[in-house]
N, C-alpha and C positions, 0 to 999 in steps of 0.2 A: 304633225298631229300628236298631241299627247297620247302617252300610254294607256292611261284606263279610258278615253278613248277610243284608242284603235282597240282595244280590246271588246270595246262594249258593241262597236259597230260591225264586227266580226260573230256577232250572237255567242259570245262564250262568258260573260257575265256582266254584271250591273257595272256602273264607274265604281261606287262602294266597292264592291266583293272584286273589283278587279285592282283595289290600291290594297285590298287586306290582302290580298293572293303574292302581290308586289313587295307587300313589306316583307309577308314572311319567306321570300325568296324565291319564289314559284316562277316566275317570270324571268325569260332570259332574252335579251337582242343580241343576235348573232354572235350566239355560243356563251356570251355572259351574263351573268345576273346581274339585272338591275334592279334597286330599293326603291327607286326615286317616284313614286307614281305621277312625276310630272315631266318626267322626261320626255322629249321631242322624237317620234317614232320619222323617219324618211320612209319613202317609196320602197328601197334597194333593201329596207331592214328585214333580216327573219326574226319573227318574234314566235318564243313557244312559253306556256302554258301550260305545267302541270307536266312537262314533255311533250305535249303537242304542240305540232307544230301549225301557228295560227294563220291564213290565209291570206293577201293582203286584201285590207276593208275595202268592197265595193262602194262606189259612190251609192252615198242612200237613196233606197228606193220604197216608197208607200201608194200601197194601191188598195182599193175595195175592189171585193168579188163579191158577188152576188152570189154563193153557195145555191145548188141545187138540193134537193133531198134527194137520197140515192147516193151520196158519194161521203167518203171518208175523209176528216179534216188530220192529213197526215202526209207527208212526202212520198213514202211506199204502204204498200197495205199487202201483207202475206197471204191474205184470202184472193190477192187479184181481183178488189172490188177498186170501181173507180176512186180516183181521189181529187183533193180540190186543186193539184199541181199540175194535171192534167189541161186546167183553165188558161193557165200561166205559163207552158209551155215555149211562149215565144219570148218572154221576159230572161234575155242574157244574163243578170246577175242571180247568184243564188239567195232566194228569199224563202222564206217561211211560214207559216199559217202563225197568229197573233191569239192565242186561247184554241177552245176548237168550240163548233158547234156539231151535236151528233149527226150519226147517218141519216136521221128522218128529219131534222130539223134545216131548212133554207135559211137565207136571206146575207145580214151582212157580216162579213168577215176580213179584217183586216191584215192582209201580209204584207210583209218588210224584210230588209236584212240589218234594222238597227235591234241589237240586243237591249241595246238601253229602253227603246222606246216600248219592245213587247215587254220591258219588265216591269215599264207604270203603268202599259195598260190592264197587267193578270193582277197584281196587286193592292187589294182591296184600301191600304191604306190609303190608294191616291182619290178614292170617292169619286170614280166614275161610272157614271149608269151604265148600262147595258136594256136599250126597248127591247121587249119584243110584244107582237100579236099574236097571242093564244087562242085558238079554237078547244073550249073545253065542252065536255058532254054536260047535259040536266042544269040546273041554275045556278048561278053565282050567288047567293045571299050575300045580306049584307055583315051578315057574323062570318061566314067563310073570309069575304076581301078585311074583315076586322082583324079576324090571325091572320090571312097574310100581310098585313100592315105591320103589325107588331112582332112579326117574325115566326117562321115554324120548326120545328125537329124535322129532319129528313133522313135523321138514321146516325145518330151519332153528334148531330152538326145543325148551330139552329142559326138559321137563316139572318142578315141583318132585315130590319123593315123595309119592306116594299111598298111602291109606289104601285097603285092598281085602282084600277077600275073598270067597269063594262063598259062596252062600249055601243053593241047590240045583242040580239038575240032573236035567232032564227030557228025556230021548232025546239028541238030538245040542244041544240047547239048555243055556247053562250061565245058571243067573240070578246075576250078581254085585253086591257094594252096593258102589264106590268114590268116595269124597270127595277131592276136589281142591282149590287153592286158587285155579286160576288161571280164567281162561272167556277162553280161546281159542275160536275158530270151531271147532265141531266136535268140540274137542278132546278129548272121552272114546271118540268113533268112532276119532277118528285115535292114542291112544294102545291103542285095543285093534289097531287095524289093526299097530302098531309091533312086535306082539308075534305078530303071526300070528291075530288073532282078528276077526272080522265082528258088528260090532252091528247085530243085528234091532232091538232096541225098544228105548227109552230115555227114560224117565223122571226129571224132579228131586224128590226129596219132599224136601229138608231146605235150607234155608239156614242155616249157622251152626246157634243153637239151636232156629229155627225152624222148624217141621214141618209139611207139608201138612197131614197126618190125615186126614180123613175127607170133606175139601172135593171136592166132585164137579168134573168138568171142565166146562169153559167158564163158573164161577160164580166168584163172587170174594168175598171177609169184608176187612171194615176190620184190620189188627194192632191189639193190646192195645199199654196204655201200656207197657208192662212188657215188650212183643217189641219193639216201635222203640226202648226203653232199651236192651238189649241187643244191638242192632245197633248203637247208636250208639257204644256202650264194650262190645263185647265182650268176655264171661271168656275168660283166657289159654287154657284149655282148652275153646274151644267147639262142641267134634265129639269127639264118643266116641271111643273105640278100637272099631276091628274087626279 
């Protein structure tokens, strides 16, 4: 396996930042630096990083979890509140949560142990949506879903345009579907807050073209070849229109 490679699928950086790390000599196989970021890594090799020393890459592993609300998207949590690793307990390799979603928010969440893979999906240049279904308080006008279309401040940071619309509306509850591309903290609470609006409940069902469906909460299913292909090369158009 190549070196920036075995580095990226080990979660310790992109292929990029794992051949800069390479050049400038960071990187050593068994005991010596190597420059070559295309060197040929074996099973038997210790590779360290910075000085650490890097584990060897488990076969990859990509799964959705269907996040409950109630639990924290984090490996340990110091408060002793549950977390989404708790789900995945039985999964032998060490994998990771893909972005996070907060403690009140469910639905879908993507863990791996490819570093490469959670790096295109946290970063926004690779233009992958992110759905969710909002529950917001009082009404959605059509000047509110206007700024959120055109993008909002939420504190420093304005949003890229979003993809939104109602979808119903049940008493003073408005249900909306909007897709974003970025995952800030919070960031669909604090874009509807931007606009005068309060999220009760929140939901992801879609990453890019993949879709929870029907997966129950707190369970989790391996991704098809054919989902992790498309996350990896996402089509230019991969979120609907709404």
């Amino acid at each position: 396996m190549r070196l920036n490679k075995y580095i990226a699928r080990a979660g310790i950086a992109s292929r990029r930042k794992a051949d800069e790390l390479t050049k400038n000599g960071e990187v050593k196989v068994n005991g010596l630096t190597v420059r070559e970021p295309g060197y040929d890594v074996r099973d038997e090799d210790a590779v360290e990083v910075s000085g650490r020393l890097v584990g060897r890459a488990d076969k990859p592993v990509y799964i959705m979890l269907n996040k409950p609300a109630g639990c924290v998207t984090t490996a340990k949590d110091d408060r002793k509140r549950p977390t989404v690793m708790d789900f995945t307990a039985d999964i032998e390799e060490r994998i990771f949560p893909v972005g996070r979603l907060d403690y009140a928010t469910s639905g879908l969440l993507i863990m791996t142990n490819d570093g490469e893979l959670a790096h295109a999906l946290t970063h926004p240049k690779h233009e992958i949506y992110k759905t969710y279904i909002a529950k917001v308080s009082g009404v959605i006008s059509d000047e509110k879903l206007a700024k959120l279309r055109r993008g909002v401040d939420i504190g420093g940071f304005v949003t890229s345009p979003a993809k939104v619309a109602v979808i119903g509306q049940a008493g003073r509850v408005a249900e909306v579907e909007i897709q974003i591309l970025e995952g800030r903290n919070r960031q669909v609470r604090k874009m509807f807050a931007a606009v005068g609006g309060s999220v009760v409940g929140l939901k992801r069902v879609a990453v890019g073209d993949i879709r929870l469906g029907r997966l129950k909460e707190g369970q989790y299913r391996k991704l098809r070849r054919e989902e992790v292909d498309c996350l990896i090369a996402p089509p230019s158009n991969n979120s609907n229109e709404i």
